[in-house]
N, C-alpha and C positions, 0 to 999 in steps of 0.2 A: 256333209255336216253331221258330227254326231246327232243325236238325239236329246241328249241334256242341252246341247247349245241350242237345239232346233225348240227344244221348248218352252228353254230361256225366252226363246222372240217369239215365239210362236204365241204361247200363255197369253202374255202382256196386250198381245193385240184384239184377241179372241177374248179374252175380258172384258177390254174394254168396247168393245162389240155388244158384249153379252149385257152390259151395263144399259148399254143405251138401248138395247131392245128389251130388257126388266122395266126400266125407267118409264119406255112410252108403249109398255103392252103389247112390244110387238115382238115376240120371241116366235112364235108362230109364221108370222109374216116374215123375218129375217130366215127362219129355216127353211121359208118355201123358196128365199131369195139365195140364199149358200148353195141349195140344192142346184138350183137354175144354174148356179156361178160355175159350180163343180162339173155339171153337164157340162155345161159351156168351152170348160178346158178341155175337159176328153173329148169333145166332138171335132176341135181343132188345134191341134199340134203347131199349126202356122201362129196361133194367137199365143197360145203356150210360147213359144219361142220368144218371139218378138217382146211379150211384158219381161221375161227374164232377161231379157238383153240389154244390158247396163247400157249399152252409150247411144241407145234410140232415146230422140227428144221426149222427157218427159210430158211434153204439151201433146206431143203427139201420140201418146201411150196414152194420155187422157180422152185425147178426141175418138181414138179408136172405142174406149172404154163406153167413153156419151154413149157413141154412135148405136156399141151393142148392148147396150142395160141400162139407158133412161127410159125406156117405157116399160121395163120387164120389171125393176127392184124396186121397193121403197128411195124416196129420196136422199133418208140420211145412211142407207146401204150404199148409196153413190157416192156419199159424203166421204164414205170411209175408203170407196175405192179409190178416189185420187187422193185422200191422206197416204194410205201404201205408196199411190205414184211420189207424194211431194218427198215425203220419208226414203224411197230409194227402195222399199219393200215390199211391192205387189209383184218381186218373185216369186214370195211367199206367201202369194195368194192361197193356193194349193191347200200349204199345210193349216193355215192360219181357218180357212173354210173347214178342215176337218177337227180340229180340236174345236172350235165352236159346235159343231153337233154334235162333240163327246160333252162336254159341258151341257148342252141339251138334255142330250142324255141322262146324265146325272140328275137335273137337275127334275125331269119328268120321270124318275128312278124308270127308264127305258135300255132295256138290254138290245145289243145289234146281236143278230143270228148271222150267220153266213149258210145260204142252204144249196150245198152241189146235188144238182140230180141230171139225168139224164136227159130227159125231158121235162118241158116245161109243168109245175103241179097242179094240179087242180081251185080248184078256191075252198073246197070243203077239205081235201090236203093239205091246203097252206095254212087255216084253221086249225088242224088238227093236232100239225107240228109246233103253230103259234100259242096250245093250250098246253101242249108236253114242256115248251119250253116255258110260259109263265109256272108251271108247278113247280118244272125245276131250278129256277131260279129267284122263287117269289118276287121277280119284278112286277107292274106297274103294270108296263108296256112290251112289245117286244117288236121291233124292226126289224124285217125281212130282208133279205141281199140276196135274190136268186141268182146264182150262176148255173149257166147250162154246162154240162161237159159228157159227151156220150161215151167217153171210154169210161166210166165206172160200172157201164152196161146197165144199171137199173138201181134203186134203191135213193137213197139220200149220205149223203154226210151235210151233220151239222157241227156248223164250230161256233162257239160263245166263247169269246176271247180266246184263253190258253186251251177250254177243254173241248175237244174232238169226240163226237158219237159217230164214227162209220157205222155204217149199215147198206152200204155200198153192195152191190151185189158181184162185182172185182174184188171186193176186200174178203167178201165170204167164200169165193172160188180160191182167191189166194190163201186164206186158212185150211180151206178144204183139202188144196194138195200140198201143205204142210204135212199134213196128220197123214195123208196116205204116203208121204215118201217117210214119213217117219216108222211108219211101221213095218 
């Protein structure tokens, strides 16, 4: 699905999401429920499957849904997940949970970081790069995404949307024999 169609549907839904948790003060509490929703798919792929597969009984999609997120979400977070089942679009749970915490976003002027490092960072590190990046960005707020990856051997890359600061310590070796095969 392109991405204009994806957010034709996508938009629509996650507004009206956003609506109802402005409305009853719960934009906080539906962010800690997206988050749990979003865990929830990545931790299993059987459930992933199973919601996006058209011709399992909707009653049954539902019951699976009760089963795992009537004690974990708000009620009218539930409300809405078997609106996607009745509608035919808690395929689109997924994406529908991500543009709702871009709209979050926005809405708390909160910038997403993506921080690769080698090893896990410190908390007075995660600080540090959390102040570099509000200066650089005069946001608000700024959300953290650590990913581990040990091949960049040491350092950090940070991504804020389109812009990439390497500081990787692979990306500075790879410079370094640039400049020596060049001379």
């Amino acid at each position: 699905m392109s991405s204009t169609v994806n957010s034709r549907i996508l938009e629509p839904y996650a507004g009206a999401l956003m609506n109802v948790a402005q409305n009853h003060d719960l934009v906080d509490r539906f962010s800690g429920d997206v988050r749990f929703l979003l865990e929830l798919l990545q931790s299993s792929r059987e459930l992933e499957e199973f919601l996006d597969h058209p011709f399992h009984d909707p009653a049954a999609k539902k019951a699976v849904l009760g089963q795992l997120v009537s004690q974990q979400v708000h009620p009218l977070m539930a409300n809405f997940l078997m609106l996607l089942v009745d509608r035919r679009r808690i395929n689109l749970l997924e994406g529908v949970c991500r543009e709702f915490q871009a709209m979050v976003r926005r809405l708390k002027q909160t910038v997403l970081a993506e921080i690769v490092s080698a090893v896990s960072l410190t908390a007075t590190q995660e600080q540090e790069v959390r102040d570099r990046i509000l200066a650089l960005t005069k946001a608000r707020e700024v959300e953290l995404q650590s990913i581990l990856d040990p091949a960049i051997l040491g350092g950090v890359i940070i991504k804020i949307g389109s812009q990439v600061v390497d500081a990787s310590l692979r990306s500075q070796l790879r410079r370094l024999s640039i400049q020596m095969t060049a001379s």
